[in-house]
NUNUTI-369944 format. One record per residue (C-alpha): residue number from 0; residue in three letters; y, x, z negated. Coordinates in pm, 1 decimal. Layout:
<atoms>
NUM ALA Y X Z
...
</atoms>
This chain:
<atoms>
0 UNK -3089.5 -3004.4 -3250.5
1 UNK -2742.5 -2884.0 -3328.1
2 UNK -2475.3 -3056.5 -3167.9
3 UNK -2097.4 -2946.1 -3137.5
4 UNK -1828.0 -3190.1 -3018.0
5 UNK -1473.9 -3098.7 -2882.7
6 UNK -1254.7 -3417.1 -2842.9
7 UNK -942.4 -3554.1 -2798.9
8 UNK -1021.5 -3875.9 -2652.6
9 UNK -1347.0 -4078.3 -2775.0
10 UNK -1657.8 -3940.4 -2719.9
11 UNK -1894.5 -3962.5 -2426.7
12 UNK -2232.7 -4166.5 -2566.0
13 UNK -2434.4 -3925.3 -2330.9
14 UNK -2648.8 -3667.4 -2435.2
15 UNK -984.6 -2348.8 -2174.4
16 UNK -785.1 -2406.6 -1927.7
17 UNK -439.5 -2645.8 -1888.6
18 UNK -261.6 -2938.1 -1703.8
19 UNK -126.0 -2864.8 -1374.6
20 UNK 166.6 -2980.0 -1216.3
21 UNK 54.7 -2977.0 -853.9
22 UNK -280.7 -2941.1 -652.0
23 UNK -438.7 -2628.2 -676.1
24 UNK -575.1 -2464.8 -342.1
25 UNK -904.0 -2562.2 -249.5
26 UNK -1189.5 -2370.5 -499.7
27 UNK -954.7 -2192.4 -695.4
28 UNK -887.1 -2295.5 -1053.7
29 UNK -512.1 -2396.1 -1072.7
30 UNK -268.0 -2172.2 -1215.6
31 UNK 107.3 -2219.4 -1354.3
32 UNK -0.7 -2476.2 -1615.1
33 UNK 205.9 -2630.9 -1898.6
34 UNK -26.1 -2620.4 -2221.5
35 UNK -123.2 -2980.8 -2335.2
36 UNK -432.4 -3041.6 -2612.5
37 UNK -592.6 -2728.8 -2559.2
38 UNK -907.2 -2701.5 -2812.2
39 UNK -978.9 -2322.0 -2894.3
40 UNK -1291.5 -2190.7 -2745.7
41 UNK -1577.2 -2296.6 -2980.0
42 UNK -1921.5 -2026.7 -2959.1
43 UNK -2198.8 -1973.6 -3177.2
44 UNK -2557.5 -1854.6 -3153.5
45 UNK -2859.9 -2087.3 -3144.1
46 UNK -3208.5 -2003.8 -3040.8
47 UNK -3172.1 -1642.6 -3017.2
48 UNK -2860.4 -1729.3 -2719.2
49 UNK -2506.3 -1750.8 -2737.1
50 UNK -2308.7 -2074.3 -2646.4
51 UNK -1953.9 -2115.8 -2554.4
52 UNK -1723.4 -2427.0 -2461.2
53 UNK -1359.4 -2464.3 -2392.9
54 UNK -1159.0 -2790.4 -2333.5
55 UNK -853.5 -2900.1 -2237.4
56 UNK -791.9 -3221.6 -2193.3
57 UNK -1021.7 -3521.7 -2209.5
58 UNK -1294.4 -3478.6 -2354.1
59 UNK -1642.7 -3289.4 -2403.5
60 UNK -1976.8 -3234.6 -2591.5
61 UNK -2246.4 -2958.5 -2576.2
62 UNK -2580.3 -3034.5 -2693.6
63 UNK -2910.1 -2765.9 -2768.9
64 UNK -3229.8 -2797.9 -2672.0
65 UNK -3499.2 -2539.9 -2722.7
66 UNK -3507.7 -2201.3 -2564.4
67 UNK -3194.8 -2146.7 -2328.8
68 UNK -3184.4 -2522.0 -2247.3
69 UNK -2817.6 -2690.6 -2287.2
70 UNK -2661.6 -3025.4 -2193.3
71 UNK -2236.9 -3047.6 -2136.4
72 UNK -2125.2 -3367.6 -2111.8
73 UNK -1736.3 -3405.0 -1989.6
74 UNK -1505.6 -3665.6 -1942.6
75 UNK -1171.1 -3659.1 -1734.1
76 UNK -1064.0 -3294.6 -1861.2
77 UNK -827.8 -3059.4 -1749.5
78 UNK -1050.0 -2803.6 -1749.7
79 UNK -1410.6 -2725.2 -1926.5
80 UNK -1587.2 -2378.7 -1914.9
81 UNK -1918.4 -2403.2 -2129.4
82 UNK -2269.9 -2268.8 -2106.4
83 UNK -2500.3 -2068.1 -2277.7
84 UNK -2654.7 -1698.3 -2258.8
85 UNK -2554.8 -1338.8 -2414.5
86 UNK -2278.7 -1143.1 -2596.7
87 UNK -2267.0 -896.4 -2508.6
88 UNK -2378.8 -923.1 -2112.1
89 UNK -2542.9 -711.4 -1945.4
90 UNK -2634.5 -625.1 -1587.7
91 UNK -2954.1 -821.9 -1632.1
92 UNK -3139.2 -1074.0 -1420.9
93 UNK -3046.0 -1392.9 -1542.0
94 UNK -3320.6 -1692.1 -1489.9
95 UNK -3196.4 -2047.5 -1487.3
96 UNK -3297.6 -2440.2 -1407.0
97 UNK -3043.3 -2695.3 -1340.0
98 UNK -3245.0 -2993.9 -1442.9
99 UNK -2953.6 -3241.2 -1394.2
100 UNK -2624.2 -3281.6 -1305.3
101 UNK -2388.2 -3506.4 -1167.0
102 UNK -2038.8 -3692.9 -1181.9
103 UNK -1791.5 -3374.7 -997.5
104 UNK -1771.9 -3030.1 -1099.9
105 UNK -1578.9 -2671.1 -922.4
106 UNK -1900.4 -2443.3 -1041.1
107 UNK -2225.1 -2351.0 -1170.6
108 UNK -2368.1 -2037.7 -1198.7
109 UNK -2348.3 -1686.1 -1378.7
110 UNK -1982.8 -1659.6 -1591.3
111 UNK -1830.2 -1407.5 -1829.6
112 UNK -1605.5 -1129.3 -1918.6
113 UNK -1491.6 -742.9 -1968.8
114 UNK -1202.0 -598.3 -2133.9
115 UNK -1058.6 -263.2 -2064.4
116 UNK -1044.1 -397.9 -1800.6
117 UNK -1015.3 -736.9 -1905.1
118 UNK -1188.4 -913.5 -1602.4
119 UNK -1342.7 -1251.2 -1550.0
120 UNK -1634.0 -1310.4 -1341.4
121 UNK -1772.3 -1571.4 -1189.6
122 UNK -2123.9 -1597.6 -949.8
123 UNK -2093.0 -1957.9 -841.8
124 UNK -2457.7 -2075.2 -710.7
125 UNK -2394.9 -2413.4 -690.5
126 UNK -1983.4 -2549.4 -613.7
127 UNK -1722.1 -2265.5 -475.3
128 UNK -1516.7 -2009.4 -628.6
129 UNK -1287.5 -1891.7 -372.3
130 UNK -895.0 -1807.2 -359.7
131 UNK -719.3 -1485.3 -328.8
132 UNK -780.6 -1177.9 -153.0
133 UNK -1131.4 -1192.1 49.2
134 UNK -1313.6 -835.3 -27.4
135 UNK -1643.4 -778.6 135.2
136 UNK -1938.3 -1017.7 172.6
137 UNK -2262.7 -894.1 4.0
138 UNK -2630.2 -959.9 2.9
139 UNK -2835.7 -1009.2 -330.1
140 UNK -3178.7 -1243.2 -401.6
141 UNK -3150.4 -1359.3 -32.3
142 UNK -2834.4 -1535.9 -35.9
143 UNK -2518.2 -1378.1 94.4
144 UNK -2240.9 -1406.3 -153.4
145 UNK -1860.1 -1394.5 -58.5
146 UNK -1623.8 -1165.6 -317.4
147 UNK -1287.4 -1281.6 -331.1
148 UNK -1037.6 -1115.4 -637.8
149 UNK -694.0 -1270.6 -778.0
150 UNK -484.0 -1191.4 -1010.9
151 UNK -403.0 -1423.5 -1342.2
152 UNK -80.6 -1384.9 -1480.6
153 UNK 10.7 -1490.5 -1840.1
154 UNK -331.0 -1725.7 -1836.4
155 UNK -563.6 -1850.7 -2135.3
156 UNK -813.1 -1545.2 -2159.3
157 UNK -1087.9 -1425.2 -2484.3
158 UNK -765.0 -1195.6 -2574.3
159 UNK -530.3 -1506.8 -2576.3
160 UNK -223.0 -1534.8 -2291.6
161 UNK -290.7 -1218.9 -2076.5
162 UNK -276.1 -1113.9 -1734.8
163 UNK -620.9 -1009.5 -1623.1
164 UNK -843.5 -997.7 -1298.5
165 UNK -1049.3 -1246.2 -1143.4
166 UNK -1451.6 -1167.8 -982.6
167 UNK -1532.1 -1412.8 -743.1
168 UNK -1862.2 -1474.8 -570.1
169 UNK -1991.6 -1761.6 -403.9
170 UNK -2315.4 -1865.2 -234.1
171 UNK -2316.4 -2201.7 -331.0
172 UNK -2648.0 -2319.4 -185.6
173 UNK -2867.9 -2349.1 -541.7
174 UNK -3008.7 -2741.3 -583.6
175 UNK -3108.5 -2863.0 -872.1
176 UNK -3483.8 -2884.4 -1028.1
177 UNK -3580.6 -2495.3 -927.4
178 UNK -3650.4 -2213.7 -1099.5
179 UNK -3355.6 -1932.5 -930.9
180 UNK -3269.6 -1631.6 -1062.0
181 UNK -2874.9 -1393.8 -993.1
182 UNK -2976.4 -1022.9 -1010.6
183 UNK -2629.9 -886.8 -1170.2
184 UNK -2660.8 -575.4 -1100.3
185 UNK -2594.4 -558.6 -749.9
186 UNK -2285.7 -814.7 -819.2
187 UNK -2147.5 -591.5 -1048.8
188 UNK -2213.7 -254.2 -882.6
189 UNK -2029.4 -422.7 -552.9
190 UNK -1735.5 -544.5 -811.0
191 UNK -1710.8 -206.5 -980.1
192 UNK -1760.2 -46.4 -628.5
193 UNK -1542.0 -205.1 -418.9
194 UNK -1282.2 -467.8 -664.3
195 UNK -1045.0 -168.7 -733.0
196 UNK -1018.1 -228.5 -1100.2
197 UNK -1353.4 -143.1 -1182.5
198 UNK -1581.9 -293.4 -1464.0
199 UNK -1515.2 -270.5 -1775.2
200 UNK -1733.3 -293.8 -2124.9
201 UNK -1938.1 -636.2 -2149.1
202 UNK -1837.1 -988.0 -2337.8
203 UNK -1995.7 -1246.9 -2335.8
204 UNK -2205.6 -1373.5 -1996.1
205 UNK -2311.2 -1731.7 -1984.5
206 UNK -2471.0 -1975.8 -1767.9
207 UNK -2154.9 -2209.2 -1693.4
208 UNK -2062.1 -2499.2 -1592.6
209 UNK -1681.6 -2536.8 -1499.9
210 UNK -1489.2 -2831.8 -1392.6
211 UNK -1112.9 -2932.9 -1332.5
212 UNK -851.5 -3117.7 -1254.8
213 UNK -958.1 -3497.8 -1444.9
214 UNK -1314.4 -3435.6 -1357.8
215 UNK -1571.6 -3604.2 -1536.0
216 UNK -1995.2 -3550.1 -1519.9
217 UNK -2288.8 -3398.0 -1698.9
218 UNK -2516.3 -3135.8 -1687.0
219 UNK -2860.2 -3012.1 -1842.0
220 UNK -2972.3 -2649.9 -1774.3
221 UNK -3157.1 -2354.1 -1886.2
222 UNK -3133.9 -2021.5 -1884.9
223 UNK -3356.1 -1779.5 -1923.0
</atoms>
């Protein structure tokens, strides 16, 4: 097992983005903050799959099983985007298990980016990811997913500080302990369709986890 630790506070015993200055709006990651122990994004490649986790705040673990199989443990952070998949992405079906989780999170589900256009995505199956402009509501693996865009200015990106696009949609309705699967085709071919920027070339795509705003809790997953 290879294990990678990001801390500034001590470390959980279980097995990026800033600190706000007010409430953000209800399921949409909170903007205008004031940098404060921000940890780099940390990625590698294990298994055959690539892993990513960002911290700020708190503090946070990621742990590898075999296969696509990954545990994030979190404590009181700011913010904490981690998870495991490809780089590049790909407009693939991506399987996945949520074996565990618990404590409070904002998502889990299908994450990633683009540049040129430099977009991030999100397909949130479990949690929300709302905020911003509502665009359409489409249908995809028998859920109905709502797309809502907005528009980061001067926020932590893969390119550092940028201003870049937000992909939204949310179902919501995944529980834990069952095989599911997100086709991403037919989320991206309704983003590049219908979010007015397009899509651009792949980065990475992971099965996240994100949480926010002093949130602590765990998770174990696979994806597949």
């Amino acid at each position: 097992m290879i294990i990678m630790l990001l801390t500034s506070s001590p470390l959980l015993t279980s097995c990026n983005k800033e600190n706000a200055s007010a409430p953000e709006p209800p399921g949409e990651r909170q903007t205008g903050f004031i940098k404060d122990d921000v940890t780099p994004e940390d990625q590698g490649t294990i298994n055959g799959y690539f892993w990513s986790l960002y911290r700020e705040g708190g503090s946070a673990s990621i742990t590898h099983g075999s296969g696509g199989n990954f545990a994030i443990s979190y404590s009181n952070v700011n913010d904490v985007v981690g998870g495991k998949g490809w780089n590049p992405g790909s407009a693939r079906t991506v399987g996945y298990n949520v074996g565990a989780l618990s404590g409070s999170y904002n998502f889990v589900g299908v994450y990633g980016w683009t540049t040129n256009p430099l977009i991030e995505y999100y397909v949130a199956e479990m949690g929300s990811v709302t905020g911003g402009t509502y665009v359409n509501t489409m249908s995809s693996d028998g859920h109905s997913y709502s797309f809502y865009k907005s528009l980061r200015v001067d926020a932590p990106s893969i390119i550092g500080t940028a201003t870049f696009w937000q992909y939204k949609d949310t179902w919501g309705g995944a529980s834990t302990a069952q095989n599911r699967s997100v086709n991403m085709a037919n989320h991206i071919n309704n983003w590049r369709n219908t979010g007015g920027q397009g899509f651009g070339s792949y980065n990475y795509m992971i099965l996240a986890l994100e949480a926010w705003g002093g949130k602590s809790g765990y998770i174990n997953a696979t994806v597949w």
